[in-house]
Backbone bond lengths (Angstrom), bond angles and torsions (degrees), N, CA, C in turn:
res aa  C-N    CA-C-N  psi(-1)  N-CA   C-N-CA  omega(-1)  CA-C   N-CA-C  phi
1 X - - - 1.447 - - 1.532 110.62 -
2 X 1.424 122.18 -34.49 1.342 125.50 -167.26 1.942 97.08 -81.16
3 X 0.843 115.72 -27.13 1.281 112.51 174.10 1.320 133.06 -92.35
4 X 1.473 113.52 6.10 1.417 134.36 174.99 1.504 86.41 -84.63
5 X 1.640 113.83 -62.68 1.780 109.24 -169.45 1.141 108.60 -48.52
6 X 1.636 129.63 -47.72 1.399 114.06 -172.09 1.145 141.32 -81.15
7 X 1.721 95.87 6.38 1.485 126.39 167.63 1.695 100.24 -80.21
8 X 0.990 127.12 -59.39 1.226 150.00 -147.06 2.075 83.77 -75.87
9 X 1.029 103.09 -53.63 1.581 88.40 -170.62 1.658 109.66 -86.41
10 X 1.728 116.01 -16.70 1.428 104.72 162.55 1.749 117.69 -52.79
11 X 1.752 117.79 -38.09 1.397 125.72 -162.87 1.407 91.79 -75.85
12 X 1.043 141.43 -49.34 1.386 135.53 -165.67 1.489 98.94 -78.44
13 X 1.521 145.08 -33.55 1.393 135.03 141.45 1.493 109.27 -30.87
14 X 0.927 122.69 -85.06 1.678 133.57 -168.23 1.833 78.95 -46.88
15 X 0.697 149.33 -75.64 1.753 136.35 -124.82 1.680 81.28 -77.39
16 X 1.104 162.05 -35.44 1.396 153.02 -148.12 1.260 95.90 -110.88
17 X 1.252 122.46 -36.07 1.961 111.38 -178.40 1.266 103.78 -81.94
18 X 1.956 128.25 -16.08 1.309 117.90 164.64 1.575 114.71 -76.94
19 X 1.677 116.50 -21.56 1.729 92.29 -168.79 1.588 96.66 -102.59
20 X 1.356 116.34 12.08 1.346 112.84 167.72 1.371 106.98 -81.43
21 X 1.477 129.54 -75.38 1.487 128.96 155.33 1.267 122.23 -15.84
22 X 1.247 129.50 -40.41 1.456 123.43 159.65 1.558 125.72 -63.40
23 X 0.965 97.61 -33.85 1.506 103.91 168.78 1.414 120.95 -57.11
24 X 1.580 117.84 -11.29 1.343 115.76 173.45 1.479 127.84 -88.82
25 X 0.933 119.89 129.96 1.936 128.57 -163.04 1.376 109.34 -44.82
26 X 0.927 135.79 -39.07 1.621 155.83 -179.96 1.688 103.91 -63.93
27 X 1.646 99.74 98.37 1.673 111.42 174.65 1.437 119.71 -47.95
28 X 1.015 119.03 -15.13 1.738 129.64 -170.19 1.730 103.23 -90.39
29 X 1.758 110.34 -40.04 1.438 115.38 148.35 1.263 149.29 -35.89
30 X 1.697 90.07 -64.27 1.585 114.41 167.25 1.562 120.08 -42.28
31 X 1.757 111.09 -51.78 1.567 121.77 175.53 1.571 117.98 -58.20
32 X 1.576 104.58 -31.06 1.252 114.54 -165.19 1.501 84.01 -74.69
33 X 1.245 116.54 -83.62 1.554 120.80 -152.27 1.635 104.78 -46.50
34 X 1.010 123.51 -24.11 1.682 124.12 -175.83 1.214 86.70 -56.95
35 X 1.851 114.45 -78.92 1.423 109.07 -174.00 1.034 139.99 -9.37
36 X 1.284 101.70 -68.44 1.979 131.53 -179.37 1.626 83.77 -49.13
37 X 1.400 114.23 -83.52 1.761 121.61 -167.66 1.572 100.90 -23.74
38 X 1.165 132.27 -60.08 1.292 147.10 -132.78 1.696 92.79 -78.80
39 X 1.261 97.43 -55.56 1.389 108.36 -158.66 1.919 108.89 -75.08
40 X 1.818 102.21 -32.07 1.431 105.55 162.16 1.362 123.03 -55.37
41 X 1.481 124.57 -58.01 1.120 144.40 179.19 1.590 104.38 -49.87
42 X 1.355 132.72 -49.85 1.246 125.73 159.19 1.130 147.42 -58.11
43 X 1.145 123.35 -23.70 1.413 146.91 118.91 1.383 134.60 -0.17
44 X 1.411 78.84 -73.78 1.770 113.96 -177.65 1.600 94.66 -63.23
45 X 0.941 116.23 -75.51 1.858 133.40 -169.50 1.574 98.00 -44.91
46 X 1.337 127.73 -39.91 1.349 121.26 -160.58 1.701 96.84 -86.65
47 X 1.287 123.30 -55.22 1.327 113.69 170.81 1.103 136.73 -50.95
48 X 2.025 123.11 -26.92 1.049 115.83 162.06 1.426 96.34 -66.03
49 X 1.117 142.40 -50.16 1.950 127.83 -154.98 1.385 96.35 -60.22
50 X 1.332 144.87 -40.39 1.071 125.22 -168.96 1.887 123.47 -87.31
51 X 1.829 91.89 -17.58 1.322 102.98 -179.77 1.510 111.27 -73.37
52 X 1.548 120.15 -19.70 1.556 123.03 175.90 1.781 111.33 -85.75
53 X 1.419 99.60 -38.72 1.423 110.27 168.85 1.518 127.04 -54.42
54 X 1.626 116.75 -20.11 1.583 104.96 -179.30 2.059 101.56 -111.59
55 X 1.387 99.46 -0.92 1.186 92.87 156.93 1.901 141.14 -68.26
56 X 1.359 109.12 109.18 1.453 110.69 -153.25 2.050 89.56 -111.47
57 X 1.448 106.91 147.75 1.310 123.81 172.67 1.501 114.82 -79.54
58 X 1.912 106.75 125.77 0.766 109.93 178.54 2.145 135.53 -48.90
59 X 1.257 103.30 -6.14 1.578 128.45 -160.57 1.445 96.62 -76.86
60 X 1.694 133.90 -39.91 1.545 116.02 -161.22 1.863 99.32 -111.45
């Protein structure tokens, strides 16, 4: 579990150092920072699915 969060807060790192980098005028930038974004944001999304997925109810 502790390593889902620090997954989970590396992707949301990567997703802000990509739309910051994009923000720079320089087209060779722009591609880069998408990347980074792309690849944070995926990240991010996959760890929450699995971080809701191993949650089990206290009832059985």
């Amino acid at each position: 579990m502790r390593i889902s969060i620090i997954l989970l807060f590396l992707g949301v790192t990567l997703l802000m150092t990509g739309i910051y980098i994009s923000s720079l005028l320089t087209t060779h930038w722009v591609v880069i920072g998408t990347f980074i974004a792309i690849l944070g944001g995926g990240l991010m999304g996959i760890n929450a699915h699995f971080l809701a997925a191993t949650k089990r109810s206290s009832n059985q």
